[in-house]
C-alpha positions in Angstrom: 106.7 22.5 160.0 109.7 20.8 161.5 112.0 24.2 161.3 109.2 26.3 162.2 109.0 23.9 165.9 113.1 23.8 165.8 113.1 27.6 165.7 110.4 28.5 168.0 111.6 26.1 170.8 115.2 27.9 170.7 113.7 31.2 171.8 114.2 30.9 175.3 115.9 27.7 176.8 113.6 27.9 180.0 110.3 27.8 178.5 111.3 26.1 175.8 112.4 23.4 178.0 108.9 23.6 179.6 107.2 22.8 176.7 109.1 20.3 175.4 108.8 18.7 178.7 104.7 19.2 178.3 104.7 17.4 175.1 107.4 14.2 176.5 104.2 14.3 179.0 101.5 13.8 176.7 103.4 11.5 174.7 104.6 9.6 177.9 101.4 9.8 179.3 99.5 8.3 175.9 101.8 5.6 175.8 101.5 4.9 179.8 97.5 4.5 178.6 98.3 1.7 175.9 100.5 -0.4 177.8 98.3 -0.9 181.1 95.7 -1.4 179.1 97.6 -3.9 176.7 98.7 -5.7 180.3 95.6 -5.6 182.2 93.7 -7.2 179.1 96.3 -9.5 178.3 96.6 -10.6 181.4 92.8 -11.2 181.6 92.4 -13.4 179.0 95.3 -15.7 179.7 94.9 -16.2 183.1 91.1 -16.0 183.6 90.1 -16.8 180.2 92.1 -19.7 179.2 94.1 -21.2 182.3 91.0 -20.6 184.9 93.2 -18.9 187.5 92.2 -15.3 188.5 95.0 -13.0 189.4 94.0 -10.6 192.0 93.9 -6.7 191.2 94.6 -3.9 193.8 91.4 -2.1 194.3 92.5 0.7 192.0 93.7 -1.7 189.5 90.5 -3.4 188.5 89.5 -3.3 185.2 87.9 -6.6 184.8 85.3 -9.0 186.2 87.2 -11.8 187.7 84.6 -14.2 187.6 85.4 -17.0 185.0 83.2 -19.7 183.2 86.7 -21.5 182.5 88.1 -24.5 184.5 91.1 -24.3 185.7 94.0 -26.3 183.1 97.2 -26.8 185.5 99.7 -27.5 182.7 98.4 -25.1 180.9 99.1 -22.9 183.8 102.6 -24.5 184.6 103.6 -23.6 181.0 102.8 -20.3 180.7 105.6 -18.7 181.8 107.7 -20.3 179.4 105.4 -19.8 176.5 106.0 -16.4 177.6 109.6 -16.5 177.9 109.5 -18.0 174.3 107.2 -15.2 172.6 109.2 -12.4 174.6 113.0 -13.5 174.3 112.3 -13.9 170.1 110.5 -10.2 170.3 113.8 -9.1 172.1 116.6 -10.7 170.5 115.3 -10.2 167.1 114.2 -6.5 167.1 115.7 -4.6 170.3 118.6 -7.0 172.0 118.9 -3.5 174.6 115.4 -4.5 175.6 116.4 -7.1 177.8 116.0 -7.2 181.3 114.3 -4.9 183.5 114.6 -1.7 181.5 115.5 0.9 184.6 119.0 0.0 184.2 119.5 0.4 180.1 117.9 3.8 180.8 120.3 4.6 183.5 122.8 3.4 180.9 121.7 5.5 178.2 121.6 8.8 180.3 125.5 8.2 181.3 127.0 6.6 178.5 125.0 6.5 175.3 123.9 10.5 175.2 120.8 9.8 176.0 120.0 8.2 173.0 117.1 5.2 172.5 116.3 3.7 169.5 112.9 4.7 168.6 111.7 1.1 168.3 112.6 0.4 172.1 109.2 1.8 173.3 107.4 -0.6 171.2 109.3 -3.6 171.4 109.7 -3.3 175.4 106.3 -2.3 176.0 105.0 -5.9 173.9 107.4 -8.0 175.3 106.9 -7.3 178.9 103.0 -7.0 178.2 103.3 -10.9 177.2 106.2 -11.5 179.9 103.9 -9.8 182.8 100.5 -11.6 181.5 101.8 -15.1 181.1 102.6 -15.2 185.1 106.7 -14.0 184.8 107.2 -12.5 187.8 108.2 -8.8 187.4 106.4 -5.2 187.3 106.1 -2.0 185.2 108.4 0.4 186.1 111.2 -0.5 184.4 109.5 -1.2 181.3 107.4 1.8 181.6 110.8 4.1 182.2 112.4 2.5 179.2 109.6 3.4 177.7 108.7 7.0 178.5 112.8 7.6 178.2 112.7 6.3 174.8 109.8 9.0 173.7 111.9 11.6 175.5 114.8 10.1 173.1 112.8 10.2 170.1 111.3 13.8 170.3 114.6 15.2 171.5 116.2 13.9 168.1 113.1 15.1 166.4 113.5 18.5 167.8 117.3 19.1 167.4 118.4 19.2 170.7 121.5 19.5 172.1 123.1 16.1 173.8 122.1 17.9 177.5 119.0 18.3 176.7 118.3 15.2 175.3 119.4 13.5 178.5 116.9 16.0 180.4 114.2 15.0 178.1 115.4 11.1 178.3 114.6 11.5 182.4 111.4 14.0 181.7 109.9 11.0 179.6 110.9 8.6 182.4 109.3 10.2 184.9 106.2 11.0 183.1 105.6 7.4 182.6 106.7 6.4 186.3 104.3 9.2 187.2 101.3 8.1 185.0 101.1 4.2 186.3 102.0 4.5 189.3 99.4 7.8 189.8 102.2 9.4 191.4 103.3 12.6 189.7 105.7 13.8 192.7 107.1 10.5 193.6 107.9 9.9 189.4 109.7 12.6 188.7 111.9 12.5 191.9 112.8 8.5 191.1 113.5 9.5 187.6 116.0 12.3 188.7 117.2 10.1 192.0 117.5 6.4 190.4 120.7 7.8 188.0 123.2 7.5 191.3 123.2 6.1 194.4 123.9 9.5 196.3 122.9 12.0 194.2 120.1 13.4 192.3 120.1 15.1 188.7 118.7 18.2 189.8 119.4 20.0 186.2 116.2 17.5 185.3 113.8 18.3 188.1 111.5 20.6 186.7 111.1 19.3 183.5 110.6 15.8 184.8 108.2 17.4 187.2 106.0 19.1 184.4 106.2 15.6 181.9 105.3 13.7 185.2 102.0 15.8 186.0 100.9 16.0 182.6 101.2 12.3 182.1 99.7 11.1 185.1 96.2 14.3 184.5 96.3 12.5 181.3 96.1 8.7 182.6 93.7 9.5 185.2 91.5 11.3 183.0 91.2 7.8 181.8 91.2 5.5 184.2 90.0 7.5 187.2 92.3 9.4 190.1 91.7 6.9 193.4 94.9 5.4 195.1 96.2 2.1 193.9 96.2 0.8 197.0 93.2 1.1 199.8 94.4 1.6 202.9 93.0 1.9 206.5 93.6 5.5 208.1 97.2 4.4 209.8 98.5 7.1 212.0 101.7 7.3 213.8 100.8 8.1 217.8 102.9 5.8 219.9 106.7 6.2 220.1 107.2 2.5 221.0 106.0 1.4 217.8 109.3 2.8 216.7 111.1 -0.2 218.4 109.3 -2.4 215.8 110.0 0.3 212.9 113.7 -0.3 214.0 113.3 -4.3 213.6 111.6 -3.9 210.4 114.2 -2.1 208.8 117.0 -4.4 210.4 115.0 -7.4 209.2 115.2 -5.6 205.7 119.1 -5.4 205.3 120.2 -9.1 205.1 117.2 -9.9 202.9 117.6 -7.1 200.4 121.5 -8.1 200.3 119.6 -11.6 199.5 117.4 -10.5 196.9 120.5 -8.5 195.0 123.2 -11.0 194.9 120.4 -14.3 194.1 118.9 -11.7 191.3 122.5 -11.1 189.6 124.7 -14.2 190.8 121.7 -16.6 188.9 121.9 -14.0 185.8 126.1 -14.3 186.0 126.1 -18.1 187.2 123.2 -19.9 185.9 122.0 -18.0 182.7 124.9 -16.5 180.7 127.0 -19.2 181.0 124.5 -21.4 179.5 125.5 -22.8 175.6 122.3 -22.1 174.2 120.5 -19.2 171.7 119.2 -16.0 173.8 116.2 -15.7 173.5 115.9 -19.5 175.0 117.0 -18.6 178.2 113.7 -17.0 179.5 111.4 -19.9 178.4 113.9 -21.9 181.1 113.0 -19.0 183.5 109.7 -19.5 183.0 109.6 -23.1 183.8 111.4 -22.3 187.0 108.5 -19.6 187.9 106.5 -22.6 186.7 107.5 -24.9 189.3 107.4 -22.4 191.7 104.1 -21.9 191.1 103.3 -25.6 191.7 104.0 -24.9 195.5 102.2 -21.7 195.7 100.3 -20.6 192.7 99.9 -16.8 193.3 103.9 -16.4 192.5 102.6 -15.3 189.4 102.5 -11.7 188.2 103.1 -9.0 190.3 101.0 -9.7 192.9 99.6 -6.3 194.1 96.5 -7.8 195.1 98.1 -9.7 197.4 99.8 -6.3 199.3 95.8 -5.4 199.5 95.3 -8.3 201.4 98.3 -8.0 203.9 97.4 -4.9 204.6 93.9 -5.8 205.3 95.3 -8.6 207.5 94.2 -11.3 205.1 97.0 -13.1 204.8 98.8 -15.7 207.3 102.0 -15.3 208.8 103.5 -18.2 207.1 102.2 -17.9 203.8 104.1 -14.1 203.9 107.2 -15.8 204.7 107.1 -17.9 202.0 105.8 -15.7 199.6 109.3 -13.3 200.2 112.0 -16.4 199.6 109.7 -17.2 196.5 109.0 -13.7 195.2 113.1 -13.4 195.5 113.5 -16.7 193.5 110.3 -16.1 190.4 111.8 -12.8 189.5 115.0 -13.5 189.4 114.3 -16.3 186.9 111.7 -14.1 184.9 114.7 -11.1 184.6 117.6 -12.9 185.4 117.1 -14.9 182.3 116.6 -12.2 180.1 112.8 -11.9 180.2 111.5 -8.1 180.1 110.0 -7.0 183.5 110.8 -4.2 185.8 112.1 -4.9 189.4 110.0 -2.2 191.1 106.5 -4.4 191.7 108.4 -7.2 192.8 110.4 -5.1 195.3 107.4 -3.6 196.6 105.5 -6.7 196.9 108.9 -8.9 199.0 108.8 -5.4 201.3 105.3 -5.8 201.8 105.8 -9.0 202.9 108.7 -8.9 204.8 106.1 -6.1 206.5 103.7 -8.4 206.7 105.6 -11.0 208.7 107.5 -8.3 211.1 103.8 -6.7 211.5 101.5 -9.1 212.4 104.2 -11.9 214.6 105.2 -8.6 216.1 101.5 -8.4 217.0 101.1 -11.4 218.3 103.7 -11.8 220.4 104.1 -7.4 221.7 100.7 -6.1 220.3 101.8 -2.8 222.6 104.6 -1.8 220.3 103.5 -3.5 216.8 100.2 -1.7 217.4 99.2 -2.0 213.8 100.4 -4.6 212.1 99.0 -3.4 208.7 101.4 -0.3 208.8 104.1 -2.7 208.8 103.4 -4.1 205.4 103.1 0.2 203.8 106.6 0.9 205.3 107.9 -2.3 204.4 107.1 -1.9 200.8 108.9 1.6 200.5 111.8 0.9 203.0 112.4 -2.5 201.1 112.6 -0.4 197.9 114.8 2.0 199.0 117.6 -0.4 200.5 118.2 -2.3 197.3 117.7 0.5 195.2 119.7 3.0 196.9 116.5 5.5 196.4 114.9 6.3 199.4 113.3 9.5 198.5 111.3 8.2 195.7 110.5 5.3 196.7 108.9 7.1 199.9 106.7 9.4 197.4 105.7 7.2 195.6 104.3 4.6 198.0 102.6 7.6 199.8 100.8 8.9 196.7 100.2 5.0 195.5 98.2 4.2 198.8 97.6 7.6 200.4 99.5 6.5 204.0 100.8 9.8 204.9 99.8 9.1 208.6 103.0 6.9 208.6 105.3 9.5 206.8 108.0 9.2 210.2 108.2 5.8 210.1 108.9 5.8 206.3 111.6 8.3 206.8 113.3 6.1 209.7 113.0 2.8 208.2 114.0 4.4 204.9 117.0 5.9 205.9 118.2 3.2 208.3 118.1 0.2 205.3 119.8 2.8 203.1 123.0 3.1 205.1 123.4 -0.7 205.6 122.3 -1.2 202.0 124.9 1.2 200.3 127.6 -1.3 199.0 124.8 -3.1 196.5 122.2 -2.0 194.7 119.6 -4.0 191.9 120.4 -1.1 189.6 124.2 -2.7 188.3 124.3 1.0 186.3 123.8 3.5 188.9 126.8 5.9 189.5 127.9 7.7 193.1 127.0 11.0 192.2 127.7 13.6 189.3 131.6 13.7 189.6 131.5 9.8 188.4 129.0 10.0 185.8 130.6 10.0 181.6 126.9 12.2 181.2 128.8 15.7 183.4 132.6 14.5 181.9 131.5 14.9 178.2 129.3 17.7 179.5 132.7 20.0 180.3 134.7 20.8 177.4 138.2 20.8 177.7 139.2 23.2 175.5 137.0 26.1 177.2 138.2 24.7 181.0 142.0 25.2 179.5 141.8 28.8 178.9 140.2 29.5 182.6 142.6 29.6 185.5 142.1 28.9 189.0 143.1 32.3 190.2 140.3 33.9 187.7 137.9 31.9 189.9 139.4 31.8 193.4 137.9 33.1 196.5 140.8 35.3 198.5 138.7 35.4 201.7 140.4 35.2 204.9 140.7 31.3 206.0 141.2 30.5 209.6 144.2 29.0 210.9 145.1 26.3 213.2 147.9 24.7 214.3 148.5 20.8 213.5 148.7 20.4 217.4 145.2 22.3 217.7 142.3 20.4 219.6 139.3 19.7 219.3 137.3 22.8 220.4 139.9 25.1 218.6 139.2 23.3 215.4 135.2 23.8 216.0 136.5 27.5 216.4 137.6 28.0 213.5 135.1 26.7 211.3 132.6 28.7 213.1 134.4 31.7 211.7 134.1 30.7 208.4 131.2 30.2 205.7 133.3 27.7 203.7 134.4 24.1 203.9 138.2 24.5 204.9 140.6 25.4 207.4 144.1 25.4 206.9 146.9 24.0 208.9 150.0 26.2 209.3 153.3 26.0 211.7 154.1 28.9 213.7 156.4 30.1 211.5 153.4 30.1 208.8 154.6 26.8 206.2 151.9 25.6 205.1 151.0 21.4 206.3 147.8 21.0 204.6 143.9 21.3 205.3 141.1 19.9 207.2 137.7 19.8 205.6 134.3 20.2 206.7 133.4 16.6 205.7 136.1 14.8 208.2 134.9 17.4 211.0 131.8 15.8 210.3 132.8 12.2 211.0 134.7 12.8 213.5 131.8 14.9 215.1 130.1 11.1 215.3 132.3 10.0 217.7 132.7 11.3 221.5 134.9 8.9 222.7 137.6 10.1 219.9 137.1 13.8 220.2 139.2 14.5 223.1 142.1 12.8 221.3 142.1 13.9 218.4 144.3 16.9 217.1 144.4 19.0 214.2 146.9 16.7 212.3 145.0 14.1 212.7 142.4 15.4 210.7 144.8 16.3 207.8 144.0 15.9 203.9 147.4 16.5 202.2 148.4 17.0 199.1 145.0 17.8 197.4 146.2 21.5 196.2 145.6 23.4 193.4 148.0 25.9 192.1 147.0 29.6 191.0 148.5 28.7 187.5 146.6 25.5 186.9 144.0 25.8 184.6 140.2 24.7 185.4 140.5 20.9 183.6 143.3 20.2 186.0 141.3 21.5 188.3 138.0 19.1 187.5 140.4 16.5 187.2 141.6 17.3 191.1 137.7 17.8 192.3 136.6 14.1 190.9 139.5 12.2 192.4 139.0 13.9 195.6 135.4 13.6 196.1 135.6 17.4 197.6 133.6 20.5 196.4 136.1 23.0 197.7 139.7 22.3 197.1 142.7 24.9 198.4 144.7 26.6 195.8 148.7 26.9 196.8 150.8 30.1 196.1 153.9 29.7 194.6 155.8 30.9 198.0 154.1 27.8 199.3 150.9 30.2 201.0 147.3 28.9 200.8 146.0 32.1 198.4 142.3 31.2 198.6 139.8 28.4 198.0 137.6 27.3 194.6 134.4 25.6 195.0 133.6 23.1 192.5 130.0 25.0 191.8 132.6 28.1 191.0 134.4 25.7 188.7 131.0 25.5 186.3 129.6 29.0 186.9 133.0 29.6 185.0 132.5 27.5 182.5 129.1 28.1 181.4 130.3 31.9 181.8 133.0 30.9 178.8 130.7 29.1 176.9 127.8 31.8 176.8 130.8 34.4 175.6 131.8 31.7 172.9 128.1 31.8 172.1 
């Protein structure tokens, strides 16, 4: 049976792609299915059934009566987090040691550096000990748990199948997203985190439609289950007034310095407090929960993840002051639930400080200039997905998915604004430790090339000869502009009048300088120079790849031996060649 599937699914590498990516889905999906269900009952019976508390439930989350016959037993709800802590550090350190933590980032891992390989009993153990993490009041969420999860089914059936290392990595992402996609019911925004997660500015695009497929199929399958309404109820927000931009524009200001707050307490108390400690493992978390523990002694609903409480803030239920406390305690529960090695995702209680932080900007906006902060709800649904995407350094996703998790599409320009503007003042941290720039810095794409095959291409075999404008390195400004606008690609070269060759200017530096007007009139064609990043016609295409990732460019000149620039290669070029070689070698 097993050669039968190995043979059929080598036929044709799209479809067969497809359907591999159909069954990651189902298998994603099924396993997305057993885990909330695992959590919500869990949770039910410890914290209703047994401490007396009830933990609130989004609207789309409730799955049990929260009416309870049981009194409420404070120590019994002070130690819970550390029985937790207990139970889940042994299941951990004893079975899966990689299951540690909030699982996004060991996935990222795997995809760069481990070939996108999972042990097959990561799903399991994961799954169990963020169940008992999650239920016994540690404060974290699903999604990293859930992507380790769904990533380690993609693992499994890829080594099941026979597949290649590439396509296990595609399948590793394609399981990912179908579980992101399944929880969260929200196929779109799923696949696109799974793909956009991997790097801070890039996006695996070779994974896109397969993570795509496994994310639609998991989430028809989870909602066949447990029904297809929103998450999140929300009142029909619309975006009408320009002004309420200027309190957008706070909102994402406010943002910056707290998600720089919430990255360095999350990882300086894991560096700091919790590794350096002299005692076993899988003792650390039980101290993380007793700090969540005496968190919860000032305000009890630190526990969990807290969704219910968005529903309330964006209902306007909850006070001003209680929002503000909730973000500096939210910051300090889950960094002592993950921090200290407990198994949670980060993703819940991102959403939940955003929504927050919302809260506060949203309704003391309000109060004090009701004409711009019109609705103060709206606040907390942009806060949640801009809060996200600043510390995550994963706007797009995190936009989708907060969209399709409360149906808010009214506010899709704020989102976008607020989104992009805590991005560029988040960039130089991120709560993902294993995130990459982009493809040129990732070991996945390096081992993807091999050498030998990139040593028998040249650059002249791949070079485009196509006239290249010409400036002078006195030219100005507008004579620069010129000359790109006569070309398609992404250089111009500098020459004397007596044709030597200086160097190049590149599309990206015309681009930054093009953000500043008072610098333009100055500025000269020299001034814009990148030297010395030539390629030779000789050199072969690894030399080549080796000049594209130390440059950052994706167009690099290539120098003739008189000293001439002979053409240009583009870095997509550089792999159409390669793939060319290997399909011959094939």
């Amino acid at each position: 049976m097993t050669k039968t599937l190995k043979h059929l699914f080598r036929t044709n590498n799209t479809i067969r792609l497809m359907m591999i990516a159909i069954l990651v889905g189902l298998v994603s999906g099924l396993g997305a299915i057993l885990f909330f269900y695992g959590l919500e009952w869990t949770t039910h019976m410890t914290m209703n059934a047994w401490a007396g508390m009830t933990m609130k439930a989004p609207p789309g989350e409730r799955m049990f009566e929260t009416a309870h016959e049981t009194a409420f037993n404070p120590w019994l709800y002070f130690f819970l987090p550390a029985i937790g802590g207990l139970i889940a550090g042994w299941l951990v350190y004893t079975f899966a040691p990689e299951a540690e933590g909030h699982g996004t980032d060991a996935m990222i891992d795997a995809f760069h550096n481990k070939d996108g390989q999972i042990r097959t009993r990561i799903p399991f153990v994961k799954g169990l000990a963020t169940i008992v993490t999650i239920a016994s009041g540690g404060s974290a969420g699903r999604e990293g748990p859930i992507a380790q999860i769904g990533a380690g089914f993609g693992s499994w059936i890829s080594r099941k199948l026979g597949l290649s290392v590439r396509e296990r990595r595609i399948m590793l992402l394609a399981g990912t997203a179908g579980g992101l996609g399944a929880i969260f019911r929200s196929p779109l925004g799923g696949a696109i985190t799974a793909i956009e997660v991997l790097y801070s500015e890039d996006f695996e695009t070779e994974a896109m439609i397969p993570s795509i497929i496994s994310s639609v199929v998991a989430y028809t399958l989870f909602c066949s289950v447990y029904g297809y309404a929103t998450i999140f109820n929300v009142p029909d927000f619309t975006f009408t007034n320009p002004l309420e931009l200027i309190g957008y524009l706070i909102l994402a200001l406010v943002c910056v310095p707290l998600g720089a707050v919430y990255t360095k307490t999350f990882y300086g108390m894991r560096d700091y407090v919790f590794r350096p400690l002299p005692i076993p493992k899988f003792m650390k978390p039980v101290l993380g929960g007793l700090g969540v523990g005496l968190l919860g002694l000032i305000i009890p609903e630190v526990y969990g993840g807290g969704w219910g409480l968005i529903q309330d803030a964006l209902d306007g239920n909850l006070g001003i002051r209680f929002m503000a406390a909730m973000v500096l305690l939210k910051i300090l529960s889950t960094s002592f639930t993950i921090s200290s090695g407990g198994s949670g995702g980060v993703f819940g209680p991102t959403l939940f400080i955003g929504g927050m932080i919302g809260g506060v900007v949203g309704f003391g906006g309000h109060a004090i200039w009701p004409q711009v902060f019109v609705h103060p709800g709206s606040f907390v649904l942009v806060g949640m997905a801009s809060y996200f995407a600043g510390v995550a350094n994963a706007p797009i996703g995190a936009l989708l998915m907060t969209l399709e998790m409360t149906d808010g599409y009214g506010l899709i320009a704020p989102l976008l604004l607020v989104s992009v503007i805590a991005l560029i003042f988040t960039r130089r941290w991120s709560i993902y430790e294993k995130q990459v720039k982009d493809r040129f810095q990732s070991p996945a794409h390096k081992a993807d090339l091999r050498v030998d095959v990139l040593e028998e291409v040249h650059v002249q075999d791949v070079m485009q000869t196509a006239d290249i404008p010409t400036v002078s390195p006195g030219a100005e400004w507008t004579l620069i502009q010129e000359a790109f606008a006569r070309t398609d690609g992404d250089l111009v070269q500098v020459c004397s009048d007596e044709g030597k060759l200086f160097g190049f200017i590149s599309a990206n530096k015309v681009k930054t300088a093009f953000l500043h007007d008072d610098l333009r009139t100055l500025l000269r064609a020299s001034d814009l120079l990148s030297e010395g990043v030539f390629l030779h016609e000789n050199d072969d295409l690894h030399a080549a790849l080796v000049a594209f990732m130390e440059s950052g460019f994706l167009e690099l000149a290539v120098r003739s031996d008189e000293g001439e620039l002979a053409g240009t290669v583009s870095y997509s070029a550089l792999i159409e060649a390669y793939d060319a070689a290997i399909k011959e070698e094939d």
